[in-house]
N, C-alpha and C positions, 0 to 999 in steps of 0.2 A: 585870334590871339595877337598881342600887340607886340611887337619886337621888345628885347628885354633892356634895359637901360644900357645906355652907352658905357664907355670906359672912363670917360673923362669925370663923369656923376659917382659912379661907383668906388671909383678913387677919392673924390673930395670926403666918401664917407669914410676915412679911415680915421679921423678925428674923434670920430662918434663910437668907437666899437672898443670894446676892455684891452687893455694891451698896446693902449696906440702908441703910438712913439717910440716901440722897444723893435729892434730887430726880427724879432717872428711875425710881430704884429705886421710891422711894413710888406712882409713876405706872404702874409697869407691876402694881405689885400692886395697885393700884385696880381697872386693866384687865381684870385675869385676873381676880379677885373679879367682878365686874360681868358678867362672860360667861358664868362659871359658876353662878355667882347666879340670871342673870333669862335665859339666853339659849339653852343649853344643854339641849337636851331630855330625856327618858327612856330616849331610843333613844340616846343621843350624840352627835344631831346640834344642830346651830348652828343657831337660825331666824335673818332676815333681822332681825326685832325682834319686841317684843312682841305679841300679837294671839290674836284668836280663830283656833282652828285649823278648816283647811276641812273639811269632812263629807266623807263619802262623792259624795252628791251634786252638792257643791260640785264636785268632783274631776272625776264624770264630764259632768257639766255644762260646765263651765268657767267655773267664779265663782272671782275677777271676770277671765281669763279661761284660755282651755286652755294655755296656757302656765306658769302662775301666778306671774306675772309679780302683783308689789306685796301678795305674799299673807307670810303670815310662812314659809313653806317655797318660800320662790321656789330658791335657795342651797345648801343644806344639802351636798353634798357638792362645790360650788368651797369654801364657807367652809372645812368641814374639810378638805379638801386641801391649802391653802392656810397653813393654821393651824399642821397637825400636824409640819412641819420645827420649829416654835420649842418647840410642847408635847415632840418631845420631845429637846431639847436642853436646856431648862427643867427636866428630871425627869435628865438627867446630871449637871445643874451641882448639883442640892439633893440625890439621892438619895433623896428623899421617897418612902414609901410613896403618898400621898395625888395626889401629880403622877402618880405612873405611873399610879395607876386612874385619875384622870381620861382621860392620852394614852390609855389602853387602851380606854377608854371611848367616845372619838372616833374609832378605828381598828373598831369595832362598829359605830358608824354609820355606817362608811364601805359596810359589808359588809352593813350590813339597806338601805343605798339600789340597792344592786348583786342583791338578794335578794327584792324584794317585787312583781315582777312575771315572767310566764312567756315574756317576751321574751330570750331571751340574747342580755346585752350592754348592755340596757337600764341604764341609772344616775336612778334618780329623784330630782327635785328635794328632796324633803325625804317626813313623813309625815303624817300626817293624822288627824283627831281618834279614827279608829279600828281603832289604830295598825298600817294596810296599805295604806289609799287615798293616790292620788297623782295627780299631774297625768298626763298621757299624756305630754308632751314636757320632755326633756331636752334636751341641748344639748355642743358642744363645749365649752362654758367648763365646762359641772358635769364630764367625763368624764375630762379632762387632770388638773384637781388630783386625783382621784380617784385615781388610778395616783401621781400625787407623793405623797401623805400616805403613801400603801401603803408606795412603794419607800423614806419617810423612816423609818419605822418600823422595816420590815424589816431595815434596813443599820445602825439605833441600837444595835446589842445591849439592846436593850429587851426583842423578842417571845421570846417562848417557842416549843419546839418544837412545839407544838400550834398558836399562833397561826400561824406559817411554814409550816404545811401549809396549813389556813385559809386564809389571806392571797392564797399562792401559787395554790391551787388555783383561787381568782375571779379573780385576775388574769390568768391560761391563759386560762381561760374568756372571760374580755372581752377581751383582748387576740386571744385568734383568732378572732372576731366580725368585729371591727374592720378587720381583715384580709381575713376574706372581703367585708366589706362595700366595700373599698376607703379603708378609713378615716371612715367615713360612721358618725353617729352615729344610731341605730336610737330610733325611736318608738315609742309604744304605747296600749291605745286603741283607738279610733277611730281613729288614726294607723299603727295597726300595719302597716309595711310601706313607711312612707316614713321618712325621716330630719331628724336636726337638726345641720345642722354638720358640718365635715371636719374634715382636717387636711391635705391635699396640696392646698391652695392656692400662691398667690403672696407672700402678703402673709410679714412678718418673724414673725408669733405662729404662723400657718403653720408655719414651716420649724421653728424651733425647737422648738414643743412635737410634730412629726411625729419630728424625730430624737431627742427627748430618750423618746417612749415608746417609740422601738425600742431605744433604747441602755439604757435602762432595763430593757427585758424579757431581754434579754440577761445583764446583771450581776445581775438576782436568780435567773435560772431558769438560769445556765449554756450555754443552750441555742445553737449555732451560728448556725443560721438568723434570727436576730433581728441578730448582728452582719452575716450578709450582707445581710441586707434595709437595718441601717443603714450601710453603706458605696455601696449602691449609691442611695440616698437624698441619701447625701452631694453626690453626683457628678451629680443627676439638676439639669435645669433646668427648674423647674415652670411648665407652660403659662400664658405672659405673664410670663412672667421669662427677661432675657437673663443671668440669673444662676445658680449654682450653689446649694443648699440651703444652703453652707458659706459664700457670701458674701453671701447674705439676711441670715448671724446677724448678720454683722460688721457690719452699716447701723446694728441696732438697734431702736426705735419708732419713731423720725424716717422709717422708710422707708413706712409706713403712715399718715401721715397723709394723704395725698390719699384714704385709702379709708376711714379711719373719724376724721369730725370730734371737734375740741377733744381730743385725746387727753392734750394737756399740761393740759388745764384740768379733762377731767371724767374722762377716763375711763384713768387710771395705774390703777387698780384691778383692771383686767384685766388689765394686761401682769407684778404679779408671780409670778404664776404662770412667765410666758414667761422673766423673769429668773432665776428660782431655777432653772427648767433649763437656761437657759444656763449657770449658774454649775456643774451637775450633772456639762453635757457637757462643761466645760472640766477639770472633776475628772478625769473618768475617761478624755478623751483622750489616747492613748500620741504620736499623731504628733501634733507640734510644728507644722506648718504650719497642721496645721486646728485644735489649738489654740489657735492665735493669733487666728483669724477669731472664734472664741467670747470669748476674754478682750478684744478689743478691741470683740465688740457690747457686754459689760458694762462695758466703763469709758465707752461714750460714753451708753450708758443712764445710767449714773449724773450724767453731766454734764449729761444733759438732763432728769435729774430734781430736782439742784438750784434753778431756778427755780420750781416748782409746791411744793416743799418750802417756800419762805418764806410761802406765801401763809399757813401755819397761825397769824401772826402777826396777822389779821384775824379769827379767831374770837374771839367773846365767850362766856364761858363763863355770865355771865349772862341771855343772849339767850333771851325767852321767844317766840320763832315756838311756833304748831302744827304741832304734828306727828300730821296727820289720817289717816295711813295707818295709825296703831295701830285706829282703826276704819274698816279696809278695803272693810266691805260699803257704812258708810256714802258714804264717798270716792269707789267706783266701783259707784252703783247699778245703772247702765245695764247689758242684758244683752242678746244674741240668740243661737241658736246659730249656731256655730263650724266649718264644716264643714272649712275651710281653715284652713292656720297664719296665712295672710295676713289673716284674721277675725279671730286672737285678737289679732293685733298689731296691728289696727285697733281692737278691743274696748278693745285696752289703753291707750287712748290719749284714754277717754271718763271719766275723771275729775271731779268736781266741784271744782272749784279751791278754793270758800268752804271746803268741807266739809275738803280736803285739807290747807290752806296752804302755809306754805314753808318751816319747819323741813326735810323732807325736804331738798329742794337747798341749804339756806346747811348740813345737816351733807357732803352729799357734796362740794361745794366748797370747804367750808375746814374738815373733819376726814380726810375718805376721801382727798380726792386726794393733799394733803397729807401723810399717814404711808403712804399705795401710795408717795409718791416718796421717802417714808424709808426704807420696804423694799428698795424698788428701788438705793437709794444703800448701802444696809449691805449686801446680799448680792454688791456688786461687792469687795468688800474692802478699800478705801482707808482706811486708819485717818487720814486728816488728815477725813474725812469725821463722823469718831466725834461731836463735840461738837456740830454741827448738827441732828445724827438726834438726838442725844440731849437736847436742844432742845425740839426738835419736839415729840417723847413727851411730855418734862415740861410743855407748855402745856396741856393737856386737863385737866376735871374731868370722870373717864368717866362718874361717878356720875348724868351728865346728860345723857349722849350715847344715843339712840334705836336709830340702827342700828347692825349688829353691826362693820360692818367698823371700828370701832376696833379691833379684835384684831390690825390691821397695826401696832399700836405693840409687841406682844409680836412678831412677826415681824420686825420692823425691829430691836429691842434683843439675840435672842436670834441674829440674824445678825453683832452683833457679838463678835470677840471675848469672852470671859471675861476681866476685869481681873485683872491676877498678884497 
């Protein structure tokens, strides 16, 4: 695979693209340049930010630790799943040779993370300096965009008949894994044979991303059995819920915060995944009843994302924090082995503060959460929404932004509408 176009290329195309010359428009081609520029691997995937990549050793080791968790391939297949609705709507709206191989690009990385280990099923976090080692543990959050980037792809008129075989074929493959396993996300490793993460829980991220990958394998594979599994999904009430799967959606994120703290403040970065498929399931919903429960979790998502969306009014774009996790080994020297996941999440949490600083949290508090609650407010569809998200975007100089998830300014912009 050929390296992806320079920065200098990618910027002359900002002439060419809807929006040029307006303040958002300059902002999202900063964006895009800057991703692909510094971020963007060989393989097509997204790292976390810049860094030295882990070894082999690092990998089976677990430096700094088995999870690789603050390593620059912690990500690589939630980013590009996450990404690839906007790449490729971004390559409709230009028609660009140069957009489409990059999407294609990242639809490759999605398929060498789903590829590089002899576990079926397994989705690895990213890759490593030699280009096949990986961490042993995935996770529900890498596995769910992993199938969205797929099925955004798929449904683009983008792929080619060879990709659609391709594509299809790994997503059979993981998806009836996932199934045998009971929706349990499979390890590897040292791990082989335990898991990370479900999706038949209780919680609102639960419900939705469990019926959005059945209803999803459904509308790419044709296949019956995916819509009976998601009808009876629909109707199920998951253990510790007095509620239906279909009225999980309709609460929203608000119905998870007792389970996972600050989610208005740190952590919207997870849930646009959960939003882009609600907004999927309400697409492809025929009955009107249960599409009501999904289009009314995304408009209160969006309302409760507009407060955590102002906050990008308190970044300073001249703010020189460290940002010490670009050297990672230095940041978290500390090592032991890992026998448990409960280790590495304990390892993970033995950082050198001096070495570290605090660039990392002032970018996730007032760049990441900030444009996750732009995402989150454009993929519900309210065009009185339009000029805030676009707001938002325009405040960043990405040119100076660290981690990758500025790439929810491209997600949030390409969720909007195309202007006439």
């Amino acid at each position: 695979m050929q390296r992806l176009a320079p920065a200098s290329l990618l910027l002359a195309l900002i002439t060419t693209h809807a929006f040029a010359g307006t303040p958002v428009a300059d902002a999202v081609e900063q964006a895009h340049s800057k991703l692909f520029s510094t971020l963007v691997d060989k393989h097509g995937i997204i790292r976390d930010h810049v860094g030295e990549l882990p070894t082999p050793e690092d990998c089976a080791l677990g430096r700094p630790n088995v999870i690789g968790w603050w390593s620059p391939i912690e990500d690589g297949p939630m980013f590009n799943g996450l990404y690839l609705p906007a790449a490729c709507e971004r390559t409709r709206r230009s028609g660009k040779a140069e957009d489409l191989a990059q999407t294609r690009s990242l639809v490759q990385g999605l398929l060498k993370c789903a590829s590089v280990s002899e576990v079926p099923g397994f989705i690895a976090r990213g890759i490593g300096s030699d280009d096949k080692c990986h961490y042993p543990l995935g996770s529900d959050d890498q596995t769910h965009p992993w199938f969205l980037g797929l099925h955004a792809y798929l449904t683009s008129g983008l792929a080619s008949a060879d990709e659609r075989r391709q594509i299809l074929s790994k997503m059979k493959e993981v998806a009836d894994v996932l199934e045998s396993t009971h929706w349990r996300c499979p390890a590897d490793g040292a791990f082989k044979g335990e898991f990370r993460g479900g999706y038949t829980g209780h919680l609102f991220r639960d419900a939705v991303r469990y019926l959005y990958l059945l209803r999803a394998m459904h509308a790419v594979t044709g296949e019956g059995v995916w819509l009976e599994r998601y009808h009876k999904a629909l109707a199920e009430r998951p253990e510790k819920s007095e509620k239906t799967r279909a009225e999980i959606c309709e609460e929203g994120f608000a119905a998870d915060r007792h389970a996972i703290a600050h989610i208005d403040a740190h952590q919207l970065w997870i849930y646009v995944g959960s939003q882009a498929s609600l907004a999927q399931l309400a697409a492809l919903e025929n009955d009107q009843v249960i599409r009501e429960h999904y289009v009314k979790g995304l408009v209160t998502n969006a309302q409760n994302a507009l407060p955590p969306l102002e906050v990008y009014r308190q970044f300073d774009n001249n703010d020189t924090k460290v940002y010490g996790h670009a050297q990672w080994r230095e940041g978290y020297p500390t090592w032991f082995p890992q026998p448990t996941q409960a280790d590495g999440e304990k390892l993970a949490k033995m950082g050198d503060p001096k070495k570290l600083g605090t660039r990392k949290s002032y970018e996730s508090t007032y760049m990441c959460n900030p444009l996750a609650a732009a995402a989150i407010i454009a993929l519900a569809g309210n065009p009185g929404h339009r000029s805030a998200v676009e707001q938002a975007i325009s405040h960043y100089d990405y040119s100076k932004i660290n981690m990758a998830q500025f790439f929810f300014a491209e997600c949030a912009f390409y969720s909007l509408p195309a202007s006439p």
